[in-house]
C-alpha positions, 0 to 999 in steps of 0.5 A: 634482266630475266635471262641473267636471273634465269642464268643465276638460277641454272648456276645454283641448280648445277652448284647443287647437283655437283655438290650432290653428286660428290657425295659417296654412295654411304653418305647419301644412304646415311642422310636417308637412313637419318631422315627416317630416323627422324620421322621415327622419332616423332611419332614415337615416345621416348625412352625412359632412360632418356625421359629421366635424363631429360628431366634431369637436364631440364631440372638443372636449367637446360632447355631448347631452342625454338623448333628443336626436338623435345631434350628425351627425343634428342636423347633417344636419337643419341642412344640409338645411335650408339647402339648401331653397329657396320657390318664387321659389328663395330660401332657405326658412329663414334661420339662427342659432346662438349660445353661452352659458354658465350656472351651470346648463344651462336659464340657459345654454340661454335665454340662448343661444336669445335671442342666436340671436334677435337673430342672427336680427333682425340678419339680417333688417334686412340682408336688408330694407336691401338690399331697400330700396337695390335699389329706390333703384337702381332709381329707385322709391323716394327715397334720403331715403325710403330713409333714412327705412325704414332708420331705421325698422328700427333702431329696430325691431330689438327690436320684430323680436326680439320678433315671431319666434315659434316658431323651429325648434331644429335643433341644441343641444349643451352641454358641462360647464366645469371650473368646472362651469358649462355651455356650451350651443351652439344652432342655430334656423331661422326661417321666410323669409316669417315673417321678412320678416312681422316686419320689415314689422311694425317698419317699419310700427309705427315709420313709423306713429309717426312720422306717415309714411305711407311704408308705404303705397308700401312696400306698393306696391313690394316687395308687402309 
């Protein structure tokens, strides 16, 4: 009995460490960087810009779960990720936030996280189709070719849902409505590169499916 719990435990070890080492080199120096974050947050006060929306959200009934961070903290952690910046000085983390309501507060909270999702899909085809009428612009690419990746990142709007892994919860409040369902709000963050990773994978996915080898020069001209 010892040795096959012992077995058992050597085989989540190893699920872990594998699980770990799948990680690329900017995930695991995201997750520290967050860490750091957070011990940051607790020790310092909070914005005023976020104690004035929270005193706003706290007015119109939002409130936290039990061991959540105070509403200003989780609002100070939001606004300091907005203003960070990648190397080539654009936005590191690209933003969602959505509501639902649920007969109980875990419905209400999944559903709201799958909404901010979609918010996030939404995002990143926009970002990318402006990307894709830059490069029309600037003559490297065809408008027909364009229209084509356009396309392609339509169709692959739930395929992009699908492929955005971890988000980073950054903020989440929920209130009770007089019919005792619960309203939950939540804000996520996603990482820029990531994001981009998931269009390229849509894209290429529904261009591969179609017998177009348009990802090929895509590959070539926005260094995907």
């Amino acid at each position: 009995m010892k040795k096959t719990i012992l077995f058992m435990v050597l085989c989540l070890m190893a699920g872990t460490t594998a699980s770990y080492a799948q990680l690329t080199k900017e995930q695991i120096k995201e997750r520290k960087e967050m860490r750091k974050l957070s011990k940051k947050e607790l020790s310092e006060k909070a914005s005023k810009q976020a104690r004035k929306e929270a005193k706003k959200l706290t007015k119109d009934d939002w409130t936290i779960t039990p061991g959540a961070l105070p509403i200003d903290k989780q609002l100070d952690k939001s606004y300091l990720m907005q203003q960070e910046f990648d190397e080539d000085m654009f936005p590191k983390y690209i933003m969602a936030e959505a509501m639902s309501i649920g007969e109980n507060y875990d419905a209400a909270k999944m559903q709201a996280q799958e909404l901010a999702k979609q918010s996030l899909a939404g995002q990143i085809q926009t970002e990318v189709t402006a990307l894709i009428e830059n490069t029309v612009a600037n003559k490297q690419l065809e408008a027909e070719e364009a229209a084509s990746v356009v396309q392609s990142l339509s169709a692959g709007k739930n395929l992009i849902t699908q492929s955005i892994g971890r988000v980073i919860p950054v903020v989440e409040v929920y209130r009770t409505k007089a019919n005792k369902n619960k309203e939950v709000l939540v804000r996520i963050a996603y990482n820029s590169k990531m994001a981009k990773a998931a269009a390229k994978a849509a894209v290429r996915k529904d261009l591969e499916k179609r017998g177009d080898d348009l990802h090929k020069k895509l590959d070539e001209l926005l260094g995907w």
